[in-house]
C-alpha positions in Angstrom: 6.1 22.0 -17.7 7.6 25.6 -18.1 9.6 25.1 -14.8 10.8 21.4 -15.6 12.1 22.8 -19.1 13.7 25.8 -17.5 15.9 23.4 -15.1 16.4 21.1 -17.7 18.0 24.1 -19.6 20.3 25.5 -16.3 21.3 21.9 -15.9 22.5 21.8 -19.5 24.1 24.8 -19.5 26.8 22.9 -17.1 27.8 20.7 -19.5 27.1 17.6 -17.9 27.8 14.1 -19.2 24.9 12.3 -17.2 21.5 14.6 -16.2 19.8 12.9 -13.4 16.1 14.2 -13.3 13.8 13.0 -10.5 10.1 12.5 -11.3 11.0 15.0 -14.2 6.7 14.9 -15.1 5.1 14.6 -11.7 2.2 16.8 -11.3 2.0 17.9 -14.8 -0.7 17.4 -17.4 -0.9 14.9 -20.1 0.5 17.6 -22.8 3.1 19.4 -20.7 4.4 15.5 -19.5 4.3 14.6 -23.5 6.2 18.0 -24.2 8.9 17.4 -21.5 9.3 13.4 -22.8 9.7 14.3 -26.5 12.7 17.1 -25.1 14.1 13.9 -23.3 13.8 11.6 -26.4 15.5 14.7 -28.0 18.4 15.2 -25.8 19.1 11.4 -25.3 20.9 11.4 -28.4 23.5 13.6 -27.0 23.1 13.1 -23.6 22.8 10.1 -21.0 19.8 10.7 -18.6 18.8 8.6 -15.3 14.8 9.2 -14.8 13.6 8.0 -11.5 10.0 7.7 -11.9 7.2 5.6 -10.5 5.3 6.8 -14.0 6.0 3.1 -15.4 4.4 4.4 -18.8 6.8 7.3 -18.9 9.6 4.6 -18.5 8.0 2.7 -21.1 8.0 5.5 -23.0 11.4 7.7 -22.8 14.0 4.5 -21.9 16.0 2.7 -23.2 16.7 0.7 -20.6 15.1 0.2 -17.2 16.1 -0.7 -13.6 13.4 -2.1 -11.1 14.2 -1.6 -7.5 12.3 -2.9 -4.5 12.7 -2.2 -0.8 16.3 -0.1 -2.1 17.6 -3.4 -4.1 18.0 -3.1 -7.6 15.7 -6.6 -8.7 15.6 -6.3 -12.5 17.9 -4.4 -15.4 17.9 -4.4 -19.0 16.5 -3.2 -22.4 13.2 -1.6 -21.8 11.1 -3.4 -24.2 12.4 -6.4 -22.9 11.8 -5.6 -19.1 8.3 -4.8 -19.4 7.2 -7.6 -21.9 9.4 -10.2 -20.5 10.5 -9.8 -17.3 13.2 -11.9 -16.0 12.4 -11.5 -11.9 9.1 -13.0 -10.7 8.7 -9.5 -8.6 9.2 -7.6 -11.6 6.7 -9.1 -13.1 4.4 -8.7 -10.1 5.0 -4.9 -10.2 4.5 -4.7 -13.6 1.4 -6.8 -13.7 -0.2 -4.4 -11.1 -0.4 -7.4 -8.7 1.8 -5.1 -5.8 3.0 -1.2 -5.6 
């Protein structure tokens, strides 16, 4: 998590509108991946961030709002709590569910 934080910080230090992090948690530990999504929940408030993750719990977690692509189409967008309890697209739901991916 050490390493994620530090580019986090060099990334900030840029003053960027929008930080785009990809799988900002992948291959990190329960704690370290809790520690880096309460600095994202953190700097949301002044910051927009774009997360690509696979991690849908992390999404479920740190958005606000999701996007669901499939096969490089964007299927699904909207409020988070709203994508994941009531999906609008039969594949998101499908994703979601576990019954593909």
């Amino acid at each position: 998590g050490q390493q994620q934080r530090l580019c986090i910080a060099r990334a900030l230090a840029n003053e960027p509108e929008v930080l785009l992090l990809d799988e900002p948690c992948s291959a990190l530990d329960p704690g370290a991946t809790q520690r880096i999504e309460e600095l994202l929940v953190e700097l949301k408030q002044s910051y927009s961030i774009l997360i690509v993750t696979h991690n849908m719990q992390q999404a479920s977690r740190a958005s606000d709002f999701t996007g669901f692509f499939y096969l490089g189409r964007l299927i699904e967008f909207g409020q988070t709590k709203q994508l994941f309890t009531r999906p609008a697209e039969e594949r998101t739901e499908a994703y979601i569910t576990g019954r593909f991916g």
